[in-house]
Gaussian input, Z-matrix of N, CA and C with variables (Angstrom, degrees):
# hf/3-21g

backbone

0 1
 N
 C     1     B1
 C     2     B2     1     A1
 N     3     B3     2     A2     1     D1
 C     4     B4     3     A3     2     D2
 C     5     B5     4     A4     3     D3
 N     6     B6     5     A5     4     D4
 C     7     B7     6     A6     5     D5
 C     8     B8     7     A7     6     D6
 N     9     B9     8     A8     7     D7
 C    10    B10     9     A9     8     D8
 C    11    B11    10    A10     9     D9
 N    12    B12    11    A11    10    D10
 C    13    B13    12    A12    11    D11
 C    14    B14    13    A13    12    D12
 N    15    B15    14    A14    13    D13
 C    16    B16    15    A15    14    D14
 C    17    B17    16    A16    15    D15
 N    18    B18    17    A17    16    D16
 C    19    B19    18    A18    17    D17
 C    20    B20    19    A19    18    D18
 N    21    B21    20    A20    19    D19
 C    22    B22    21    A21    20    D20
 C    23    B23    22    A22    21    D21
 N    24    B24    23    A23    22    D22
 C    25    B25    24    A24    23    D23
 C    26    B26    25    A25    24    D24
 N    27    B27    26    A26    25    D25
 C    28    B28    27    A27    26    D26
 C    29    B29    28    A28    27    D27
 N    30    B30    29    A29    28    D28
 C    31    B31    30    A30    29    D29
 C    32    B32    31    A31    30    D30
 N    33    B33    32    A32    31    D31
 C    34    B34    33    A33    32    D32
 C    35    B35    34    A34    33    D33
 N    36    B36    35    A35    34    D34
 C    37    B37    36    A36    35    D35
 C    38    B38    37    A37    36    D36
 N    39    B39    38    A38    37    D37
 C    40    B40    39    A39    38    D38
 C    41    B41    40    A40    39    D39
 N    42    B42    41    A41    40    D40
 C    43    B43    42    A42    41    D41
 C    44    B44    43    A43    42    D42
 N    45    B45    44    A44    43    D43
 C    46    B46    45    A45    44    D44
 C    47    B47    46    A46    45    D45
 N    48    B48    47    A47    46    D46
 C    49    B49    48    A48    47    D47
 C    50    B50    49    A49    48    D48
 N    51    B51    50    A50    49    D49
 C    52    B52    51    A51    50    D50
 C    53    B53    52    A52    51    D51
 N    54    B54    53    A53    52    D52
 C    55    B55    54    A54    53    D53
 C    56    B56    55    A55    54    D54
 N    57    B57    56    A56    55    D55
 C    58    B58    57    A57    56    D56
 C    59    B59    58    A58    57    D57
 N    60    B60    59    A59    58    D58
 C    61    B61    60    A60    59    D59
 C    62    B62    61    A61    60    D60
 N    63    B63    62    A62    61    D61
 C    64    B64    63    A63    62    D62
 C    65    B65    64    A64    63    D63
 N    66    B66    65    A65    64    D64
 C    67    B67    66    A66    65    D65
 C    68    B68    67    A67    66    D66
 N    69    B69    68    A68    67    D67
 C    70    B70    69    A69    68    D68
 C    71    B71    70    A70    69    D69
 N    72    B72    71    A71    70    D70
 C    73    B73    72    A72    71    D71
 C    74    B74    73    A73    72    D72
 N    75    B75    74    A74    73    D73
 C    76    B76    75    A75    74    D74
 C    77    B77    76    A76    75    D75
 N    78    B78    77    A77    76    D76
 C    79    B79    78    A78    77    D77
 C    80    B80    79    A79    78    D78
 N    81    B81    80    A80    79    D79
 C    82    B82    81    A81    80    D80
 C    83    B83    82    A82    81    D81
 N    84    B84    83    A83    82    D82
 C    85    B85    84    A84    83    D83
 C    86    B86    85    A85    84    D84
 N    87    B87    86    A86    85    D85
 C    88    B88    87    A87    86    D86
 C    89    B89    88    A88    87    D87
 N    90    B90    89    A89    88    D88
 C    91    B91    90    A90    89    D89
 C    92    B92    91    A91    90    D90
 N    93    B93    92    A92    91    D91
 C    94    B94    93    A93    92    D92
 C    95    B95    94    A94    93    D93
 N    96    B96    95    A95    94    D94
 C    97    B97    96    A96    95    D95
 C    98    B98    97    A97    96    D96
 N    99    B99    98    A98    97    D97
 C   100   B100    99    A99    98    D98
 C   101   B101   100   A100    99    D99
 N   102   B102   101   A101   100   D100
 C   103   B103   102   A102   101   D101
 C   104   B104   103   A103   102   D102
 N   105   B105   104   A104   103   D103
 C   106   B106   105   A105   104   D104
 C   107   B107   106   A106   105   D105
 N   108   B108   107   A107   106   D106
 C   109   B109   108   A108   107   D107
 C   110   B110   109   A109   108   D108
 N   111   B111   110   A110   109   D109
 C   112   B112   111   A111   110   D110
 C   113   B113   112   A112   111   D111
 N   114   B114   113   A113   112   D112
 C   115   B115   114   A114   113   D113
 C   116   B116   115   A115   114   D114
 N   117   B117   116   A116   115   D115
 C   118   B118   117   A117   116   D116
 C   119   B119   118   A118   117   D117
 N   120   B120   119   A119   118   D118
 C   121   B121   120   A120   119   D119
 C   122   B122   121   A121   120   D120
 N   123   B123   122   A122   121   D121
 C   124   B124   123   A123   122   D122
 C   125   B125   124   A124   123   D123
 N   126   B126   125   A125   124   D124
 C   127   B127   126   A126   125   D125
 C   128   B128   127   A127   126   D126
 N   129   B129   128   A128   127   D127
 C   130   B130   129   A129   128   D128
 C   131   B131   130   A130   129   D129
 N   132   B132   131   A131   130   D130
 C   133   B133   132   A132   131   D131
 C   134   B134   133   A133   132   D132
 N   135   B135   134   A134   133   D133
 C   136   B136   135   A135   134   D134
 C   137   B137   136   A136   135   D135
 N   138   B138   137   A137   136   D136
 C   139   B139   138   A138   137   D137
 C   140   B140   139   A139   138   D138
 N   141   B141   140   A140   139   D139
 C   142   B142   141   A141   140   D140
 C   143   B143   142   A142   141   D141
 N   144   B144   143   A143   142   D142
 C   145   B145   144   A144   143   D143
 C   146   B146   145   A145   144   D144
 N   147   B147   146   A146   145   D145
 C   148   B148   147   A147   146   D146
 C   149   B149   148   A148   147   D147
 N   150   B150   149   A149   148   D148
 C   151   B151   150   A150   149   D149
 C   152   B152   151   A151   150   D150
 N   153   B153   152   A152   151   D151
 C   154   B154   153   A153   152   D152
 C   155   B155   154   A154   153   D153
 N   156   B156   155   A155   154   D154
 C   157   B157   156   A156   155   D155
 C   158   B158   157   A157   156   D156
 N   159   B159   158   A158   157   D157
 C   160   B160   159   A159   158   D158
 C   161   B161   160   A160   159   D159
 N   162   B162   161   A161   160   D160
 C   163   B163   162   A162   161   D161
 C   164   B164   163   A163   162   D162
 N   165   B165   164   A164   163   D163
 C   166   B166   165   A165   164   D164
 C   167   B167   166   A166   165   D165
 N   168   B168   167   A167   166   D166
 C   169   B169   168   A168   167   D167
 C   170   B170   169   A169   168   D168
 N   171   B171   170   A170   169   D169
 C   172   B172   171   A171   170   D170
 C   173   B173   172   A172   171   D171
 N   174   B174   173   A173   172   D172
 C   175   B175   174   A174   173   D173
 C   176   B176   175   A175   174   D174
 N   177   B177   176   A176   175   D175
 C   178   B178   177   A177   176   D176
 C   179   B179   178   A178   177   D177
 N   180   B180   179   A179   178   D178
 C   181   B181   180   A180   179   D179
 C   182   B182   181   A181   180   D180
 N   183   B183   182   A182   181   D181
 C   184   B184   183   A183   182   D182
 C   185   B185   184   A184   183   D183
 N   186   B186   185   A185   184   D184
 C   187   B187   186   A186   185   D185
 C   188   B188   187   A187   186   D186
 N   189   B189   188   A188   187   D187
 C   190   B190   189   A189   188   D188
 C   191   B191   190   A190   189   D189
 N   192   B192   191   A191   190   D190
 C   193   B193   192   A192   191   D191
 C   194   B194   193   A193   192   D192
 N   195   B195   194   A194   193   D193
 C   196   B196   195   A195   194   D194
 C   197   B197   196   A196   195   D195
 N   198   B198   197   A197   196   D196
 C   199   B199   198   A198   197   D197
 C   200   B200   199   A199   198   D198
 N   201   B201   200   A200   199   D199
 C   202   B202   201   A201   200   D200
 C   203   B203   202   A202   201   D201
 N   204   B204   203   A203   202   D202
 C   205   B205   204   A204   203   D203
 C   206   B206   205   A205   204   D204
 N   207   B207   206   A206   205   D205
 C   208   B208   207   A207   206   D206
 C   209   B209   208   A208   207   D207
 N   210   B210   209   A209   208   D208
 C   211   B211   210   A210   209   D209
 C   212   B212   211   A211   210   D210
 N   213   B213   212   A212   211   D211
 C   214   B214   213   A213   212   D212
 C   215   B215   214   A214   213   D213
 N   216   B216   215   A215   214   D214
 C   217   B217   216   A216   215   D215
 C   218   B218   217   A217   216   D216
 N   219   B219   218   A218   217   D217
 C   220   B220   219   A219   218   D218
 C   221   B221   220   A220   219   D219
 N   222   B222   221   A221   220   D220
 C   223   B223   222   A222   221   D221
 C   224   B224   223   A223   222   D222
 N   225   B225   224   A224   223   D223
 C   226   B226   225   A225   224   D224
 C   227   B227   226   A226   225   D225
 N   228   B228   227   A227   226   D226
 C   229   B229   228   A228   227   D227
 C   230   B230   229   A229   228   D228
 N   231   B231   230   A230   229   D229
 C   232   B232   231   A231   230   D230
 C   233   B233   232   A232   231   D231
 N   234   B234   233   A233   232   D232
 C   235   B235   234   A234   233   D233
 C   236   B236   235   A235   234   D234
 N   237   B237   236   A236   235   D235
 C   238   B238   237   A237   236   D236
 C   239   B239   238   A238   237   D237
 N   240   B240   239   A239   238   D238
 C   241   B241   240   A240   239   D239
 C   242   B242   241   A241   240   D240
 N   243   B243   242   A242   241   D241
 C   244   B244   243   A243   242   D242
 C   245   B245   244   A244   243   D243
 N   246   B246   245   A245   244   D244
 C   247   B247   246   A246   245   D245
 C   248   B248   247   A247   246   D246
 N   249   B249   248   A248   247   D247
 C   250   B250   249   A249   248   D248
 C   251   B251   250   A250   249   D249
 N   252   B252   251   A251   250   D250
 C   253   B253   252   A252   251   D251
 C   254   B254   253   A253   252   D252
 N   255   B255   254   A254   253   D253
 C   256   B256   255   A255   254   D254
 C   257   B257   256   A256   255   D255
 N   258   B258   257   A257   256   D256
 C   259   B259   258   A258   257   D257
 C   260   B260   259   A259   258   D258
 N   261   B261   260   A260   259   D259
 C   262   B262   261   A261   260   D260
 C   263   B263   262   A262   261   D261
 N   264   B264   263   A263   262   D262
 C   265   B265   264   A264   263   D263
 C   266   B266   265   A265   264   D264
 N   267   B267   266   A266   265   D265
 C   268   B268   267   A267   266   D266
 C   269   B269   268   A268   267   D267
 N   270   B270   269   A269   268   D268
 C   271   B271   270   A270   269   D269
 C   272   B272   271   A271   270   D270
 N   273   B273   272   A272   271   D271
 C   274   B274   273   A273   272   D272
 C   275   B275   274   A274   273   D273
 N   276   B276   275   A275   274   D274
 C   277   B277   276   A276   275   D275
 C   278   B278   277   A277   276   D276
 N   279   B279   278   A278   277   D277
 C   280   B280   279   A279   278   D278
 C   281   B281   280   A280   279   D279
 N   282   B282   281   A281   280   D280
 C   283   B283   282   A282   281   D281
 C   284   B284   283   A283   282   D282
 N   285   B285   284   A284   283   D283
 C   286   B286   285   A285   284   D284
 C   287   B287   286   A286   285   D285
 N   288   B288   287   A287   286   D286
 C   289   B289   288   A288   287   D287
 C   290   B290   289   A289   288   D288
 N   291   B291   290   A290   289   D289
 C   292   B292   291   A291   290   D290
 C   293   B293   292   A292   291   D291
 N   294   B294   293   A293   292   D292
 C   295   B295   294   A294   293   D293
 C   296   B296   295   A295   294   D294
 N   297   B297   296   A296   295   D295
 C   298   B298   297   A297   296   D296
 C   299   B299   298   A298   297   D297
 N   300   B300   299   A299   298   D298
 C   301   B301   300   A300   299   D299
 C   302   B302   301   A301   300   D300
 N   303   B303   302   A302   301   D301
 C   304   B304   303   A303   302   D302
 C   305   B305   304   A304   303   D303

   B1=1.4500
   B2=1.5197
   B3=0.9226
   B4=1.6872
   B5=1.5532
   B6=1.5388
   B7=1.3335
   B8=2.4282
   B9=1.4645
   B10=1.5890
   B11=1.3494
   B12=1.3290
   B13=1.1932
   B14=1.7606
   B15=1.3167
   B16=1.3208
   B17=1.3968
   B18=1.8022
   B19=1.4535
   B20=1.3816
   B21=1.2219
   B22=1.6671
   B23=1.1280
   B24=1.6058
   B25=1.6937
   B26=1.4733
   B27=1.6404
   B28=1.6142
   B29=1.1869
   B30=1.2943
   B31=1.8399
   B32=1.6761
   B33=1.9825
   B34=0.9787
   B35=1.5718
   B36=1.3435
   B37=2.3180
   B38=1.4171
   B39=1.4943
   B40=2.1530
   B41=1.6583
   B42=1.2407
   B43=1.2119
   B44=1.4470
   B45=1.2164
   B46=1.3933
   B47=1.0511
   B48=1.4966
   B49=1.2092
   B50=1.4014
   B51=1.5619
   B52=1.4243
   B53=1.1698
   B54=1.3622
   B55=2.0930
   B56=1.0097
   B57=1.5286
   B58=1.1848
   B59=1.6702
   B60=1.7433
   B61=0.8200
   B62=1.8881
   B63=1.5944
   B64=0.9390
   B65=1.2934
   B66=1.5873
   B67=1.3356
   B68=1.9435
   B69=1.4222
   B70=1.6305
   B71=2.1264
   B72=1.7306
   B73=1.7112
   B74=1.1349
   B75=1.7778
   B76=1.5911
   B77=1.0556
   B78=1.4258
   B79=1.6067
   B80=1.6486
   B81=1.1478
   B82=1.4033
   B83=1.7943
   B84=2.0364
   B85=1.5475
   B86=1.5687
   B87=1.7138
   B88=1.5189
   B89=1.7186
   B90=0.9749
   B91=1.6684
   B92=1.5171
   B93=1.1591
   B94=1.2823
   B95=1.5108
   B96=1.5435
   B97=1.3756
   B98=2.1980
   B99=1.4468
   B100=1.4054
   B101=1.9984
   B102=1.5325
   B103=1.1422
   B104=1.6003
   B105=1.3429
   B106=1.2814
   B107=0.9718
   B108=1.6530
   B109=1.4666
   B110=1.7324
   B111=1.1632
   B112=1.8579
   B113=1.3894
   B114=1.4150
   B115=1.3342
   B116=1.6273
   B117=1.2912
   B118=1.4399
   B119=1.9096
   B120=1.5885
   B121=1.7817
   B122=1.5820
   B123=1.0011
   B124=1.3948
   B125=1.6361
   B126=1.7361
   B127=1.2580
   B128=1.3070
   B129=1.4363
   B130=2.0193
   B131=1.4454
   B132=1.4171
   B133=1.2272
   B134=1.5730
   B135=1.3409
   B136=1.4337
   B137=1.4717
   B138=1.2703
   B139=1.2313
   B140=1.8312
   B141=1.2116
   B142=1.1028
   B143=1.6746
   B144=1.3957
   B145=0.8444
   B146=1.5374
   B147=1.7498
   B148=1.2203
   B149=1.7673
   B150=1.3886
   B151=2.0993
   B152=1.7430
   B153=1.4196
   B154=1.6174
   B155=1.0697
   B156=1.5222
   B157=1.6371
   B158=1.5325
   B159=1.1325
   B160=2.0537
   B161=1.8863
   B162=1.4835
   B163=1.5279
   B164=1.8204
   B165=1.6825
   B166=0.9301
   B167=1.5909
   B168=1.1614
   B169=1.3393
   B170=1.6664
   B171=1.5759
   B172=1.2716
   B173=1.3973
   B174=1.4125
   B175=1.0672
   B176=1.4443
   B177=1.2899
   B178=1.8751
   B179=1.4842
   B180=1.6673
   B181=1.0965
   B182=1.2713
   B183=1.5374
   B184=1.6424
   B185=1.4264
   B186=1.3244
   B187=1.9266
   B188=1.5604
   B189=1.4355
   B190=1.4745
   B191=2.0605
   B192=0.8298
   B193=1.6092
   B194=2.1989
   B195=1.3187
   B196=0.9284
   B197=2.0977
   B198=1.3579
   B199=1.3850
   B200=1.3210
   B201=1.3170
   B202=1.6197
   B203=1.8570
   B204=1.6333
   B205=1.2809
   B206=1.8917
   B207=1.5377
   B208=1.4513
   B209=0.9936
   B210=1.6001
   B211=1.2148
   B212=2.4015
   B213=1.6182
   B214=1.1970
   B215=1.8088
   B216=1.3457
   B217=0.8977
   B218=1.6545
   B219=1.5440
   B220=1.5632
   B221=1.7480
   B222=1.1262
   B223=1.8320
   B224=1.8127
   B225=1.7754
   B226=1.0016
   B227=1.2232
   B228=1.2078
   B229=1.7411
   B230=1.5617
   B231=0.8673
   B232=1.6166
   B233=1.9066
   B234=1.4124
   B235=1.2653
   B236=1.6498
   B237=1.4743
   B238=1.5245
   B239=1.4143
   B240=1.7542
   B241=1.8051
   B242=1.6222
   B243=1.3921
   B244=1.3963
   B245=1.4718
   B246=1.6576
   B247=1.2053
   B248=1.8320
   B249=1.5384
   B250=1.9197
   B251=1.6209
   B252=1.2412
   B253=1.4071
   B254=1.8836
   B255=2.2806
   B256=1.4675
   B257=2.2142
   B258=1.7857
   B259=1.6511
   B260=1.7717
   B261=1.2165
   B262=1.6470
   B263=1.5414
   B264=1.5883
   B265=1.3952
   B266=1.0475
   B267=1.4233
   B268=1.3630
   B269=1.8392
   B270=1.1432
   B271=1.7327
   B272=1.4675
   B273=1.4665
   B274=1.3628
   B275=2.0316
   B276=1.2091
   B277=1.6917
   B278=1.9364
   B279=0.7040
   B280=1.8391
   B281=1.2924
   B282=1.4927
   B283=1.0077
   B284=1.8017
   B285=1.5315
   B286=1.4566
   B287=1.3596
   B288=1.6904
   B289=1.6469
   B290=1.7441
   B291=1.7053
   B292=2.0389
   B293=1.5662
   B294=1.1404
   B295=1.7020
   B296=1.5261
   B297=1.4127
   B298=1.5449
   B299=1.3559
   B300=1.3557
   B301=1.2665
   B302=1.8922
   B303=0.9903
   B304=1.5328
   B305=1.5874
   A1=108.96
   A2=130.39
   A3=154.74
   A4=98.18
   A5=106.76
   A6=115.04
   A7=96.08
   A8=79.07
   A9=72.34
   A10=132.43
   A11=143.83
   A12=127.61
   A13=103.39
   A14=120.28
   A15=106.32
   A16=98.79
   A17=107.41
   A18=107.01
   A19=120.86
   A20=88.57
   A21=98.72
   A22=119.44
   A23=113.48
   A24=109.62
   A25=100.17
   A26=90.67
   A27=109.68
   A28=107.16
   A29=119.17
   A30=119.49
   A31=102.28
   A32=108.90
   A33=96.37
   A34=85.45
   A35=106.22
   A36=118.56
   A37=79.38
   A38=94.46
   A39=96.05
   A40=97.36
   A41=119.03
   A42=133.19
   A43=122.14
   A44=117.44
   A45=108.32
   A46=126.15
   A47=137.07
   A48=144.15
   A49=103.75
   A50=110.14
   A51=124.42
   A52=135.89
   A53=119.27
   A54=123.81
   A55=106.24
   A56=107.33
   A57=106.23
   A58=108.17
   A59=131.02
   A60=110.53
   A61=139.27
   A62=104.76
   A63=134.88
   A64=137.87
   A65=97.44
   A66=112.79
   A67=140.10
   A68=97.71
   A69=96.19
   A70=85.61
   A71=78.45
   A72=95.07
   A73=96.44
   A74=104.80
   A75=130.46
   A76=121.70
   A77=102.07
   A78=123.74
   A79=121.00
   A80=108.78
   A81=107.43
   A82=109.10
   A83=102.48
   A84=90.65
   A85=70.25
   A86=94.16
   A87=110.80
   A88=102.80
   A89=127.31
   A90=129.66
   A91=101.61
   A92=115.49
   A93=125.44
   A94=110.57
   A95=90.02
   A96=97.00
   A97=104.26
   A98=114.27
   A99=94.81
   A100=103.57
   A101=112.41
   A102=122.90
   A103=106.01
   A104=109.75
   A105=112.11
   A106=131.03
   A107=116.40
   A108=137.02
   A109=109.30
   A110=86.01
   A111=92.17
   A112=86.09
   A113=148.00
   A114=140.22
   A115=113.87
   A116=104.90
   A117=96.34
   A118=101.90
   A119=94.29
   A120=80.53
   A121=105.26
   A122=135.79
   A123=132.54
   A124=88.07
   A125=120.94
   A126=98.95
   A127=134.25
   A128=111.75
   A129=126.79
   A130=89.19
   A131=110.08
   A132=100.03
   A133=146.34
   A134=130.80
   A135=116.53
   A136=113.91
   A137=113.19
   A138=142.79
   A139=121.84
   A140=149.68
   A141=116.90
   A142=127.84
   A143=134.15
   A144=107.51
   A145=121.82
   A146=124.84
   A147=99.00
   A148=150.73
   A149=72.86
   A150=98.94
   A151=100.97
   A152=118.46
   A153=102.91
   A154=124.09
   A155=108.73
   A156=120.14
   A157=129.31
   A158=93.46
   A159=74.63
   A160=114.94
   A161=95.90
   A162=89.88
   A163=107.99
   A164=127.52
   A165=131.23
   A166=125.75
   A167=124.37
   A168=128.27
   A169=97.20
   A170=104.49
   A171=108.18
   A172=113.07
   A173=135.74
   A174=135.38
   A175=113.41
   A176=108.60
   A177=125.73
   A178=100.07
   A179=86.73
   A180=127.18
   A181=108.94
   A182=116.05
   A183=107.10
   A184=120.22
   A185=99.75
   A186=107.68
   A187=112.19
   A188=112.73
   A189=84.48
   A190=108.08
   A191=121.64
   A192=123.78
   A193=104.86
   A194=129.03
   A195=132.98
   A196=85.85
   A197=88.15
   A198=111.68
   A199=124.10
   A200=117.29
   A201=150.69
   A202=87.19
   A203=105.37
   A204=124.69
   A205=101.22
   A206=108.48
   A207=104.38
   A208=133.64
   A209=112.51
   A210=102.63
   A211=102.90
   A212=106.63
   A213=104.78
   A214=94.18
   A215=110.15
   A216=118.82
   A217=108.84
   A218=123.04
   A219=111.31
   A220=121.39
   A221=88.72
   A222=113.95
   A223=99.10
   A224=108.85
   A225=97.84
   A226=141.73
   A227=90.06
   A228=108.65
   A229=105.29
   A230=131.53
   A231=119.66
   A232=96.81
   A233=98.22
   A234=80.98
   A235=130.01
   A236=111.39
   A237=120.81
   A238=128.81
   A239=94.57
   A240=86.47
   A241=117.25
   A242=112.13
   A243=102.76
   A244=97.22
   A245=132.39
   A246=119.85
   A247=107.96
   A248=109.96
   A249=84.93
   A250=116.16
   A251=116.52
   A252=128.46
   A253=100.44
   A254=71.27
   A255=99.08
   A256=107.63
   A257=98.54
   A258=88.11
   A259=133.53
   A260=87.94
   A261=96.38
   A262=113.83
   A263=107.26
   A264=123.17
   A265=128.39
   A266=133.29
   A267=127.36
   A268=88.10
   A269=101.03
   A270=94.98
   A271=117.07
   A272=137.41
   A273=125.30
   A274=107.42
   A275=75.00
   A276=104.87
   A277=104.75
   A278=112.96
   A279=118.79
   A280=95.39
   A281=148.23
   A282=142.23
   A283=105.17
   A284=118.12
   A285=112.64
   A286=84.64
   A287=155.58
   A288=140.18
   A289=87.52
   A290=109.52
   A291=91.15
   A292=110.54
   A293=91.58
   A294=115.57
   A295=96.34
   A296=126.40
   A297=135.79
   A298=118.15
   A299=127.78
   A300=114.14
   A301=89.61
   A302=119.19
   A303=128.03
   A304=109.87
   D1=130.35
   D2=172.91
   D3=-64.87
   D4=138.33
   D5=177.66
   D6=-86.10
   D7=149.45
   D8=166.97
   D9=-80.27
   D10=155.31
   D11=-175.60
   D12=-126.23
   D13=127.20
   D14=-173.00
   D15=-129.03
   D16=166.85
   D17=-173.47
   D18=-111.74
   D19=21.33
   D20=174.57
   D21=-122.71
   D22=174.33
   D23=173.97
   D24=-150.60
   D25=136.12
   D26=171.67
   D27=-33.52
   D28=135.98
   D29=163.46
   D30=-94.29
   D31=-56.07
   D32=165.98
   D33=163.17
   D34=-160.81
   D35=-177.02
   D36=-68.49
   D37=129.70
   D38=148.07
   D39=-115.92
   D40=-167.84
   D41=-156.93
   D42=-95.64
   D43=134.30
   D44=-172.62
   D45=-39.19
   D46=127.26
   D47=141.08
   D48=14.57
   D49=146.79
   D50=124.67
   D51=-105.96
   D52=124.53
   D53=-175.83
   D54=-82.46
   D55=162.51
   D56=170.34
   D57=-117.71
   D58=-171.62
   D59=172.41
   D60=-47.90
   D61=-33.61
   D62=152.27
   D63=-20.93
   D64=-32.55
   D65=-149.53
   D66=69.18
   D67=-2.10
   D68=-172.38
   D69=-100.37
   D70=-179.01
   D71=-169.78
   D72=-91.86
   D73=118.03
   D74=145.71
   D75=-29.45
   D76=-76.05
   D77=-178.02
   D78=-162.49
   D79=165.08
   D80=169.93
   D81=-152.05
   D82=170.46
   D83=-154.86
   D84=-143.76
   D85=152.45
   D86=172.75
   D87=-125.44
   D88=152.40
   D89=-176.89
   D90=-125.03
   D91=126.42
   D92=160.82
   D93=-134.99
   D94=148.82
   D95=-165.18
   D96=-82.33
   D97=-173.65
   D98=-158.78
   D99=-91.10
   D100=0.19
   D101=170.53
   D102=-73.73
   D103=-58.19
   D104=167.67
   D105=-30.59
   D106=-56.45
   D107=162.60
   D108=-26.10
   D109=-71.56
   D110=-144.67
   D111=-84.53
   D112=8.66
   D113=150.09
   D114=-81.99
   D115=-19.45
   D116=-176.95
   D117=-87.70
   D118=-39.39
   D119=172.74
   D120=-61.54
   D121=-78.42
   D122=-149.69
   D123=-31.43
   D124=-75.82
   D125=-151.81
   D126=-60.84
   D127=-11.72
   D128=-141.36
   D129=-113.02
   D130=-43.78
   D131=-175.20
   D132=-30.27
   D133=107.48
   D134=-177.65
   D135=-49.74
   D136=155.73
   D137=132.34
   D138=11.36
   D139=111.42
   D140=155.71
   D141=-104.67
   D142=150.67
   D143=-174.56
   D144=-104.09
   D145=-168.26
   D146=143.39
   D147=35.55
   D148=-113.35
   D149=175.97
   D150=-78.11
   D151=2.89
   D152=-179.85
   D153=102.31
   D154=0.35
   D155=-169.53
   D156=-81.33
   D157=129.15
   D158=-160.62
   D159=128.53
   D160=-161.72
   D161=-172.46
   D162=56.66
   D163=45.64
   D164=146.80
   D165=-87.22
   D166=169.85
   D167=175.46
   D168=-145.20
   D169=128.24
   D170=179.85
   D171=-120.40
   D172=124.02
   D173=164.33
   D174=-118.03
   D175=179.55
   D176=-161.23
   D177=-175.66
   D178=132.48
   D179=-172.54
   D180=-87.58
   D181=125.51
   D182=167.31
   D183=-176.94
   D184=162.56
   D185=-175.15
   D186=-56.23
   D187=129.44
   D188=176.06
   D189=-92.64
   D190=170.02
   D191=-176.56
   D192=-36.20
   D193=-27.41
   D194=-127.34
   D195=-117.12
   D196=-28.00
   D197=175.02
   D198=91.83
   D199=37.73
   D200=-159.98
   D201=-111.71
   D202=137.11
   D203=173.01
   D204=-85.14
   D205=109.23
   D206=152.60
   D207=171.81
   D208=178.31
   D209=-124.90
   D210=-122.73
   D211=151.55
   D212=-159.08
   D213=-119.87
   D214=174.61
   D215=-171.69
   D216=-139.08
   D217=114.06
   D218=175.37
   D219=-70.16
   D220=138.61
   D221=-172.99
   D222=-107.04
   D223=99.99
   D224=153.88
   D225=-90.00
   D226=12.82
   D227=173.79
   D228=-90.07
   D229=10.63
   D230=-161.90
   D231=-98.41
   D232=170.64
   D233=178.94
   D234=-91.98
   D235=-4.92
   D236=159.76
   D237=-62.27
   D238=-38.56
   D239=161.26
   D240=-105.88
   D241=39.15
   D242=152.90
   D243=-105.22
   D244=-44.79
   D245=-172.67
   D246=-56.11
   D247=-37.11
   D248=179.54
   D249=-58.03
   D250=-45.59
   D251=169.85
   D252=4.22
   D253=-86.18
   D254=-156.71
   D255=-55.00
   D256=-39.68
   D257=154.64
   D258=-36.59
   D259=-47.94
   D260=-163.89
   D261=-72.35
   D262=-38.22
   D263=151.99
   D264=-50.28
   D265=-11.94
   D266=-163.53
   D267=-121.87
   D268=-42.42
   D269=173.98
   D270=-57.22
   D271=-34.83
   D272=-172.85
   D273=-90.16
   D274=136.51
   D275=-166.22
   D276=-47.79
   D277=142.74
   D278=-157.49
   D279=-98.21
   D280=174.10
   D281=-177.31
   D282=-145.46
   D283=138.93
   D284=-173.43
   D285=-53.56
   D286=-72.30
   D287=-89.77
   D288=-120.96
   D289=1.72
   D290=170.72
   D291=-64.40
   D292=157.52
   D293=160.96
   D294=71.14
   D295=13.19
   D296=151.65
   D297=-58.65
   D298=142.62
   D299=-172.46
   D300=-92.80
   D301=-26.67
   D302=-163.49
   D303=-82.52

């Protein structure tokens, strides 16, 4: 059996839910402190490119199995999302005229 490889990382518990009358989720809130902050950009942060694109940080909110609110953070440094990368790269069709300066 293969160990799993995932591309995220626990941040940690965020805060209970809010319901609505309904019963589904309003909203929910995670607190980090401002060390936290600017450590989670430096590391999580995407990529920028070029034109400036990038320098996102993506997190997601969610139940964990146990039924605890929380919340993760994507690692494009990790090694699951370098292997989709190199997938996704290898799937789009190559062209004779790349890496041409003309």
């Amino acid at each position: 059996m293969s160990e799993q490889k995932y591309d995220s990382v626990l941040v940690g518990y965020a805060e209970e839910p809010r319901y609505g009358d309904d019963g589904k989720i309003m909203g929910w809130s995670l607190r980090l402190k401002d060390h936290e902050l600017k450590e989670i950009a430096e590391t999580y942060a995407t990529s920028r490119n070029e034109q400036g694109q990038g320098g996102n940080v993506y997190f997601t909110m969610f139940m964990s199995k146990n039924g605890k609110p929380c919340c993760r953070v994507f690692d494009p440094n990790s090694e699951a999302a370098k292997e989709k990368r190199a997938q996704k790269q290898e799937a789009q069709p190559q062209t004779a005229d790349e890496g041409l300066p003309f």
